[in-house]
C-alpha positions in Angstrom: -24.6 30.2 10.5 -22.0 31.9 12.4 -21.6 35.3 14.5 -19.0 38.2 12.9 -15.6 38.4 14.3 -15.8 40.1 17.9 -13.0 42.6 16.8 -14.8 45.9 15.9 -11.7 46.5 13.6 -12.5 43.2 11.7 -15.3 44.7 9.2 -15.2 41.3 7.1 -17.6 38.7 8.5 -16.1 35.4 8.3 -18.3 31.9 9.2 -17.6 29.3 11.9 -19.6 26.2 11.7 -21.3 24.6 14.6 -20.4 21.5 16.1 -22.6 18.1 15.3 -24.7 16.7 18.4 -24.8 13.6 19.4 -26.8 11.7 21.6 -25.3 9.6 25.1 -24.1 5.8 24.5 -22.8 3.0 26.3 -19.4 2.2 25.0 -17.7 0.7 28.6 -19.7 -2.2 29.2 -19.8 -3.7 25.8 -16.4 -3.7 25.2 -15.3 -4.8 28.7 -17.5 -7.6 27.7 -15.9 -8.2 24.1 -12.6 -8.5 26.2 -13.7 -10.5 28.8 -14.9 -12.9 26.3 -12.4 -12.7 23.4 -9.0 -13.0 25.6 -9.9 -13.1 29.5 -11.4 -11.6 32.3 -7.8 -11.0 33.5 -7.2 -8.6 30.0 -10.3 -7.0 30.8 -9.3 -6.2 34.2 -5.5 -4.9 33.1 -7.6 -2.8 30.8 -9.6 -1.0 33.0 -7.6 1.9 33.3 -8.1 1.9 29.0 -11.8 1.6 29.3 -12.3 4.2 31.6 -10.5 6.6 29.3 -12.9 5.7 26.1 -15.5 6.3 28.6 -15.0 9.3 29.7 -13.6 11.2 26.5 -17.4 9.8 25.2 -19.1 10.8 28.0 -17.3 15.0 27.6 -17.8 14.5 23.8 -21.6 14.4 24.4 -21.5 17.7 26.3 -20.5 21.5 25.4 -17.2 22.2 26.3 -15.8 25.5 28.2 -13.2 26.7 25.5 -12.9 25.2 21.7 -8.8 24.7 22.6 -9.8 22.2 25.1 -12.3 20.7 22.9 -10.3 20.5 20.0 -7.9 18.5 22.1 -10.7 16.2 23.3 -11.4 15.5 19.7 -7.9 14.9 18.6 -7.4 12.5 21.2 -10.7 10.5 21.2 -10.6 10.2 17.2 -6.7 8.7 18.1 -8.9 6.2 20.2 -11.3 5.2 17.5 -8.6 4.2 15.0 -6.9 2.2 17.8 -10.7 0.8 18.8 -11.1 -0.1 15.4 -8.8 -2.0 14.4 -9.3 -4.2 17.7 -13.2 -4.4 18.4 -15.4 -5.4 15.5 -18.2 -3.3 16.2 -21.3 -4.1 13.7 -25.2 -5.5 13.3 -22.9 -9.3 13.2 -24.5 -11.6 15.9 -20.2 -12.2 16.7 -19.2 -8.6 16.6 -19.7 -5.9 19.3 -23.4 -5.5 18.2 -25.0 -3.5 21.0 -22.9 -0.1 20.3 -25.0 2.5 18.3 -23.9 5.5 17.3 -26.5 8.8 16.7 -25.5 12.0 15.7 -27.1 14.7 14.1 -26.7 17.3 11.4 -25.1 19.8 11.5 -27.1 22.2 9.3 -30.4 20.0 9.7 -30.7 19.4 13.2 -34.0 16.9 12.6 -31.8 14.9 10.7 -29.7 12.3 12.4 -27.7 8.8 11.5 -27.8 5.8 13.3 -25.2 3.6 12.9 -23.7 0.5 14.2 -20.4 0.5 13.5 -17.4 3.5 13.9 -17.1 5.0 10.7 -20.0 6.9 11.4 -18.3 8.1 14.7 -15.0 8.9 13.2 -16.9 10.7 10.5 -18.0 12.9 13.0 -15.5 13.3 15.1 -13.7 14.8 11.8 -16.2 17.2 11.1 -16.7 18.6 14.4 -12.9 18.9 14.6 -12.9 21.0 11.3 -15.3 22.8 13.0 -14.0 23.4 16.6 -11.0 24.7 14.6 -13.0 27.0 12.6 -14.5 28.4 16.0 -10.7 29.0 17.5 -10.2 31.2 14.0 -13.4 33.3 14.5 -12.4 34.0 18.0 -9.4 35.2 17.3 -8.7 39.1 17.4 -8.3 40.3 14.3 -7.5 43.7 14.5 -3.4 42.6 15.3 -1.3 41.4 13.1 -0.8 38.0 15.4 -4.5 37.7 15.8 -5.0 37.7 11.8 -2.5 35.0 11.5 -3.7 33.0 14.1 -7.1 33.3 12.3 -5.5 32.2 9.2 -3.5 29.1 11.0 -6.8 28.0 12.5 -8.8 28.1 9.3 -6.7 25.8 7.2 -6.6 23.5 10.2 -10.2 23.7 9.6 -9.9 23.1 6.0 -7.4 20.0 6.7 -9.7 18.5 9.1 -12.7 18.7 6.3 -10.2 17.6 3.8 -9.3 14.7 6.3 -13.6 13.8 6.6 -13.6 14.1 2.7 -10.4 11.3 1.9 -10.5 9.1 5.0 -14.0 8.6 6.5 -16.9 10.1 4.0 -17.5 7.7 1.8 -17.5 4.7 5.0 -19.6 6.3 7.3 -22.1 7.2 4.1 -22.7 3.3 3.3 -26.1 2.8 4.2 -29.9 4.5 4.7 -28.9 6.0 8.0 -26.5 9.2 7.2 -26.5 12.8 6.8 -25.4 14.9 4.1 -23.1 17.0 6.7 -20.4 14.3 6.5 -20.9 13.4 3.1 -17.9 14.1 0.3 -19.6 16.8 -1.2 -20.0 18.9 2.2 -16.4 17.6 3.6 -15.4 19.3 -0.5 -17.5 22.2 -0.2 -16.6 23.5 3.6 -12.8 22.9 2.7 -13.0 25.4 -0.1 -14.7 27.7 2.3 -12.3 27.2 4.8 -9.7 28.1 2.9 -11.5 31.3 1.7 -11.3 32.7 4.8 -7.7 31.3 5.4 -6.7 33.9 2.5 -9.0 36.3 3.3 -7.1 37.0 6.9 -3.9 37.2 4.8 -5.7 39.6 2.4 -6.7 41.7 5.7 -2.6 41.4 6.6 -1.6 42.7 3.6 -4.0 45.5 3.5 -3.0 46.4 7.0 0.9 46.4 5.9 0.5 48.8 3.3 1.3 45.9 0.9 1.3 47.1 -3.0 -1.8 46.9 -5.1 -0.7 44.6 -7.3 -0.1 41.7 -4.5 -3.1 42.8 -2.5 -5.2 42.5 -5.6 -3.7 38.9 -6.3 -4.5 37.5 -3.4 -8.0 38.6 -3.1 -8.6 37.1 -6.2 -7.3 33.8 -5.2 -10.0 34.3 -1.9 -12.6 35.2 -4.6 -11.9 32.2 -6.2 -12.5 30.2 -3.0 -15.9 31.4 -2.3 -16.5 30.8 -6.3 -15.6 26.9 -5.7 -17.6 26.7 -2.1 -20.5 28.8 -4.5 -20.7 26.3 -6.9 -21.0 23.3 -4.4 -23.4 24.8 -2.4 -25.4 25.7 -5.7 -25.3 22.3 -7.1 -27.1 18.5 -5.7 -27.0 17.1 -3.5 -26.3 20.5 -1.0 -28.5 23.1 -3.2 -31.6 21.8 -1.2 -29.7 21.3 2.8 -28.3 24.4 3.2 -30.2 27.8 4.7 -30.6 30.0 2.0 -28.5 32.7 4.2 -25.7 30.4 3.5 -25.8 30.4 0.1 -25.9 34.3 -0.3 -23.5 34.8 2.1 -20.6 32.7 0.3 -22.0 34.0 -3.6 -21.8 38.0 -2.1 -17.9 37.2 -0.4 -16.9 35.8 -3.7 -18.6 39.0 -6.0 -16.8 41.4 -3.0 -13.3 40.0 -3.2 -13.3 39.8 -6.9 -14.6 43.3 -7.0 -11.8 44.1 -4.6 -9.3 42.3 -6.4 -10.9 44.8 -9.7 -10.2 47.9 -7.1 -6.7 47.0 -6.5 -5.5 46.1 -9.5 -6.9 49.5 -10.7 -5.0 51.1 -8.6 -2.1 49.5 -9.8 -3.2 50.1 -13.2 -3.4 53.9 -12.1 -0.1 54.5 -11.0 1.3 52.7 -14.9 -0.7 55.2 -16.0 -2.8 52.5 -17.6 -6.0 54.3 -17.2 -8.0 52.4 -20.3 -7.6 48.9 -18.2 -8.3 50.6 -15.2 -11.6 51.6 -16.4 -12.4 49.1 -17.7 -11.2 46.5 -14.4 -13.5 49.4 -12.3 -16.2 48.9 -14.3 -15.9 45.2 -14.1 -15.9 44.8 -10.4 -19.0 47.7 -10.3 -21.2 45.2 -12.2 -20.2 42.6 -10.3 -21.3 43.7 -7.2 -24.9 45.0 -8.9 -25.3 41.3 -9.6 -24.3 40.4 -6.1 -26.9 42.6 -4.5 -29.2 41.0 -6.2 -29.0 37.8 -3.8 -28.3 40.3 -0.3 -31.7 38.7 1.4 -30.4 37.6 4.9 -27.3 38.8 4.3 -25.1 40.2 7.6 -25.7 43.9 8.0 -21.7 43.9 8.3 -21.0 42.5 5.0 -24.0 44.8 3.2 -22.1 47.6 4.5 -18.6 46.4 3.4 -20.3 46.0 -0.5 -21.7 49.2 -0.2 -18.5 50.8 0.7 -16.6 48.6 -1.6 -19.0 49.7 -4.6 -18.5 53.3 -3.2 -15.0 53.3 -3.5 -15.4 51.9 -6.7 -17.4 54.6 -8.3 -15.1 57.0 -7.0 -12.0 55.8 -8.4 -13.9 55.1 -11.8 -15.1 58.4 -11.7 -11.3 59.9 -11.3 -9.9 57.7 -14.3 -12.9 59.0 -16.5 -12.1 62.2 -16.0 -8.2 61.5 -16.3 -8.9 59.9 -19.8 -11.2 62.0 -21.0 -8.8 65.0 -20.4 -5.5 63.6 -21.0 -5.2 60.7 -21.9 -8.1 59.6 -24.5 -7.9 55.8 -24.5 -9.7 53.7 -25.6 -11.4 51.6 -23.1 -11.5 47.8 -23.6 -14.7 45.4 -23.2 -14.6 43.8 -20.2 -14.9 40.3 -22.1 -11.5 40.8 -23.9 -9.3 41.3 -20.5 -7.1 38.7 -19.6 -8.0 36.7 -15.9 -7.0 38.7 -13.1 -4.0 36.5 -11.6 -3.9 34.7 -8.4 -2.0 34.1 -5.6 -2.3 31.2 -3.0 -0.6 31.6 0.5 -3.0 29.2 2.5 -3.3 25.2 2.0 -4.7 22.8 4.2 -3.4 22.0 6.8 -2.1 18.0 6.7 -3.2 15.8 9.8 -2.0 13.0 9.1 0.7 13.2 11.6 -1.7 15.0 14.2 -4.3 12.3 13.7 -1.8 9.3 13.6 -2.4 6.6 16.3 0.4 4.1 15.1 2.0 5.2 18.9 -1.0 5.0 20.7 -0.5 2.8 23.8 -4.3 2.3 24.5 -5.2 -1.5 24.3 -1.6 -2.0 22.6 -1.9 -5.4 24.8 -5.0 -6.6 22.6 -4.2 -8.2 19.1 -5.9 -6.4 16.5 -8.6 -8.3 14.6 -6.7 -8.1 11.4 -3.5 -9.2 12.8 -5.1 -12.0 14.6 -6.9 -12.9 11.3 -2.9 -12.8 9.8 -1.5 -14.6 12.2 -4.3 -17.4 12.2 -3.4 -17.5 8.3 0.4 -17.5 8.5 0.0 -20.4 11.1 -2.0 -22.3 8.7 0.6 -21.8 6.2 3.7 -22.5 8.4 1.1 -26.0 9.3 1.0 -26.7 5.7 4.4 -26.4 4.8 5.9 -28.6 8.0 3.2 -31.2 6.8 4.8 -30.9 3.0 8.0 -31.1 4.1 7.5 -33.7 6.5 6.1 -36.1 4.0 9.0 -35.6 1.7 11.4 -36.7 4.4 9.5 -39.9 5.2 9.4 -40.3 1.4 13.2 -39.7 1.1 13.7 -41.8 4.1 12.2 -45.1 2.9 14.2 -44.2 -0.4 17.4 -43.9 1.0 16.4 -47.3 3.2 15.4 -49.3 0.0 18.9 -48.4 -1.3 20.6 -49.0 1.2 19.2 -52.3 1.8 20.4 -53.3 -1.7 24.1 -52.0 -1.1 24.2 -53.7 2.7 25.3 -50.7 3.7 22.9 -50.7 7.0 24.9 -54.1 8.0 27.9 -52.1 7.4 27.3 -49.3 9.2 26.0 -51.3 12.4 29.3 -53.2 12.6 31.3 -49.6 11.8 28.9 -47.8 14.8 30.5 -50.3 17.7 29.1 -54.3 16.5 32.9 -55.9 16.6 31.9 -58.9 14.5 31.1 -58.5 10.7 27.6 -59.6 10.1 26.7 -62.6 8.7 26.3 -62.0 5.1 28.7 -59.8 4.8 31.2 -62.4 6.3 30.0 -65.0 3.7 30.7 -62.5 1.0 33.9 -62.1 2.2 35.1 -66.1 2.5 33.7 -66.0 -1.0 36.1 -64.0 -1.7 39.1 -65.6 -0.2 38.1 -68.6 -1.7 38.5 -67.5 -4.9 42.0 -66.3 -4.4 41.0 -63.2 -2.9 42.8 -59.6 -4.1 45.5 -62.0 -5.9 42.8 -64.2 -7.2 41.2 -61.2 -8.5 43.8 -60.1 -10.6 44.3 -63.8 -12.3 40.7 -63.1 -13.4 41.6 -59.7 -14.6 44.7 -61.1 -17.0 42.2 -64.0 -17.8 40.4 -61.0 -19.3 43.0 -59.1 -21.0 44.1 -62.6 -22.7 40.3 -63.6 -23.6 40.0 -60.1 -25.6 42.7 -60.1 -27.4 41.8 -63.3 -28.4 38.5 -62.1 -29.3 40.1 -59.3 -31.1 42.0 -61.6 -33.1 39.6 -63.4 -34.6 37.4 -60.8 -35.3 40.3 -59.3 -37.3 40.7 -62.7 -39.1 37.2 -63.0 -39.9 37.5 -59.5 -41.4 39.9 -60.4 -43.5 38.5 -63.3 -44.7 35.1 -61.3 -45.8 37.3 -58.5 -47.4 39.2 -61.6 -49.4 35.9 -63.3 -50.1 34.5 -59.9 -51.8 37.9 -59.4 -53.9 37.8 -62.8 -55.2 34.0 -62.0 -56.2 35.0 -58.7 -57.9 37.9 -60.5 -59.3 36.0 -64.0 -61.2 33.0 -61.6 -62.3 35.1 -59.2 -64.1 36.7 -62.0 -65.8 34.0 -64.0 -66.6 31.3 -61.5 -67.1 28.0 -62.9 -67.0 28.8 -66.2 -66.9 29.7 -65.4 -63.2 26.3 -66.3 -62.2 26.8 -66.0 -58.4 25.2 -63.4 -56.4 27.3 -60.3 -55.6 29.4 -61.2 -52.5 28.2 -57.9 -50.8 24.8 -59.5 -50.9 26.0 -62.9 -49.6 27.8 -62.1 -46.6 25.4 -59.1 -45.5 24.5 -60.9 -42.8 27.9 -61.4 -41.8 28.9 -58.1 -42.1 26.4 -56.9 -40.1 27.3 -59.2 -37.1 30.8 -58.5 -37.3 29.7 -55.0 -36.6 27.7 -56.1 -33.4 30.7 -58.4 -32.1 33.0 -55.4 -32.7 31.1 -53.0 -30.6 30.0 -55.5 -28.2 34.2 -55.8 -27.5 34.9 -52.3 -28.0 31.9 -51.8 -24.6 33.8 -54.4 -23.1 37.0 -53.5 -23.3 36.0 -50.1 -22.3 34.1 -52.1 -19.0 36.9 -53.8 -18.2 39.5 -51.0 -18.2 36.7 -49.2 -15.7 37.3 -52.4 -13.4 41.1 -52.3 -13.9 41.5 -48.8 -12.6 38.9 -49.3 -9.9 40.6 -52.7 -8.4 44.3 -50.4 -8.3 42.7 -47.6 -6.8 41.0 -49.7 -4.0 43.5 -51.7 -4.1 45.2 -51.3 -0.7 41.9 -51.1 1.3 40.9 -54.9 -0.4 44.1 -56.3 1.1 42.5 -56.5 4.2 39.9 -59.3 2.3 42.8 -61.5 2.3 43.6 -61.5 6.5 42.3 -64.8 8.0 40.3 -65.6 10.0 37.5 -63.8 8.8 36.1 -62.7 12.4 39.6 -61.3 12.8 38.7 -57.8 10.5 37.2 -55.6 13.7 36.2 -51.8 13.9 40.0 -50.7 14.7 41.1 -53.4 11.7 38.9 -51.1 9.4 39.9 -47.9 10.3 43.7 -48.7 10.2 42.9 -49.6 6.3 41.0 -46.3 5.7 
């Protein structure tokens, strides 16, 4: 539970929430030993300068500081060092992990209750909350009675809200894994202090705005909107699992700031309503407000003396105005004055959010250890290696695959021989000179085109008598057709169609065997004149007279 503001002009009592305690820990050693291990005793020895930081922003986190701007900073910093840490020293019960780090803190509401943990989400955790609640310190300390000092208040209480916000989304739900935690850090508390937070954020704009002279309707707006704060924080606190961790004191404290503020809220807008001349809804928003606050007092038991005497004012002023507008509308006026259960919401204005941290908390430029590999990077890299292993080995059996291919083929086209002799051998090997006197022997390039007439003559030969045997079959069948219509059935012979299906089917065969080959041999033809300049060198004699610059001269 918190002191009241120090400003005597700052009637509202607002709440700052202690810090967490923790108890002394070795962090140097066991991660100078991690380093030594992991990479070197060289890297531990550059890092010295690095370990001695950790160590000593551990070592002023364990004791009270002088002013909460310094600690604030401490806290900033050293949870900046944790996400760095983490990501670079596996700190857990694991026999291979950093294993002789334990973290104990305390809670904050239940002192007697602490965490142990081995591992840092339970130190980030805390780190969070006890920044959400340095930050709520700076806001109470702040001087109220200016106009700077209520803004100031305001900034400092949504920082507070962020940093809670921040515990809720980032670290609650790690560092509560596990029998060892307490509820302090837990998503429900991280929720429930954020909403009150905020409360008080708005509330230091409501005292602003009261302080300007701001109009009733825009005062009475935004101490809804703080009322509706305190009604969210209310209804946390009043529910499992916090319902049974917090003081009592706490939870009358938040449930009386929500009934004053929506009673003020009532108050202003009645005065608002008074100047429309709207005296029924005034009434009847008077009234409204009055009960609420009956109900309120109700739960005063170890309430602040301050914020008793603010209700009672409150309520005072109240009765006053509600007295006023009777008389009004009883005189003048005579409206009728509606139940309170048919008026629509009061409506609400939000000028406070949380503050974001996620630029204030970012380590991403944190030079601290930046030498060290992270784990998970190493663990990425040790994967990508494998990967870039397994695709060198694919990719290396596919060449020696393709190789023995491409040797198998060319074995069968001589090429290696050929390209032996082209690379600097001046002599033509030996098989490939017997090919070549082969050649010659035959007539060579002229010889070859003797064979290619001998060709052109033998099909159209062949074509010839194919033709001629066609003929014959097509007589054959007339001469059939012919006798059997003259003689009828006497014509005993079978049909000629029948006799000569054989035949016909052969001819068919021999006709497209000499349609492929004339089709072949034009493919030769064309292939012997286009080459036909590079085989005149085939008929040069001697053979071992064709050399490297012979060959080139004919390509």
């Amino acid at each position: 539970m918190a002191a009241p503001a120090t400003s005597a002009a700052a009637a509202n009592v607002m709440l700052a929430i202690h810090e967490k305690k923790t108890v002394a820990v070795e962090i140097y050693r066991p991660l100078r030993q991690y380093i030594a291990y992991t990479y070197s005793e060289r890297e531990a020895q550059n890092l010295e300068d690095d370990l001695e930081s950790v160590k000593q922003m551990r070592a002023n986190l364990e004791r009270p500081s002088d002013t909460p701007d310094v600690r604030r900073d401490l806290l900033q910093s050293y949870y900046k060092a944790l996400c760095v840490m983490e990501s670079r020293f596996p700190i857990s019960p694991d026999k291979d992990h950093i294993n002789t780090i334990t973290f104990i803190w305390y809670d904050a509401f239940k002192p007697k209750h602490k965490a142990s943990q081995q591992n840092i989400h339970l130190e980030k955790a805390a780190v969070l909350f006890n920044l959400g609640a340095v930050h709520s310190q700076v806001a109470l300390s702040a001087d109220r009675s200016s106009g700077s000092g209520r803004v100031q208040a305001s900034h400092s209480f949504m920082a507070s809200a962020g940093a809670f916000a921040f515990l809720r989304d980032n670290a609650s739900m790690k560092a509560s894994i596990g029998q060892s935690t307490t509820l302090d850090i837990s998503v429900e508390c991280a929720g429930m202090l954020e909403r009150l937070m905020l409360a008080q954020a708005q509330e230091c704009v409501f005292e602003k705005v009261i302080a300007e002279g701001k109009s009733a309707g825009l005062c009475a707006k935004i101490a809804r909107q703080v009322a509706l704060y305190y009604e969210e924080a209310f209804a946390a606190l009043n529910a499992a699992p916090l319902n049974q961790h917090f003081d009592r004191t706490w939870i009358s404290h938040v449930q009386v700031k929500a009934a004053q503020l929506y009673a003020e809220a009532c108050y202003r807008y009645g005065l608002e309503m008074h100047e429309k001349e709207e005296i029924a809804e005034e009434i009847a928003r008077l009234k409204n407000g009055i009960s609420t606050l009956a109900d309120a007092k109700k739960s005063m038991k170890g309430v602040a003396p301050q914020l008793v005497d603010a209700v009672t004012r409150l309520e005072t002023n109240l009765n006053r105005n509600l007295e006023i507008a009777t008389k009004e509308n009883d005189r003048v006026y005579l409206m009728r004055v509606p139940a309170a259960n048919t008026l629509p919401p009061l409506q609400a204005a939000s000028l406070v959010k949380s503050t974001p941290m996620n630029d204030i908390l970012d380590a991403s430029k944190e030079k601290m250890f930046s030498s060290l590999v992270p784990d998970n990077s190493a663990k990425a890299l040790s994967r990508y290696t494998e990967m870039v292993d397994d695709v060198i080995r694919t990719q290396a059996e596919k060449l020696q695959q393709g190789s023995e291919i491409t040797r198998v083929k060319l074995k069968e086209m001589d090429l290696p021989d050929s390209i032996l002799a082209l690379e600097g051998n001046f002599t033509l090997p030996r098989d490939l000179k017997e090919d070549v006197e082969a050649v010659q022997i035959s007539g060579g390039p002229s010889g070859l085109e003797v064979e290619l007439q001998q060709l052109r003559d033998l099909r159209r030969v062949n074509q010839e008598l194919l033709v001629q045997t066609e003929e014959l079959l097509q007589q054959e069948a007339r001469e059939d057709a012919q006798f059997r219509s003259q003689f009828g059935t006497r014509w005993t012979r079978p049909q000629s169609s029948t006799l000569t299906k054989n035949l016909q089917d052969r001819l068919s065969r021999f006709a497209g065997n000499l349609k492929q080959a004339a089709d072949s041999d034009a493919r030769i033809e064309r292939s012997v004149k286009d080459h036909s300049a590079l085989m005149s060198i085939l008929d040069r004699r001697p053979v071992v007279s064709l050399s490297l610059s012979t060959l080139h001269a004919y390509a």
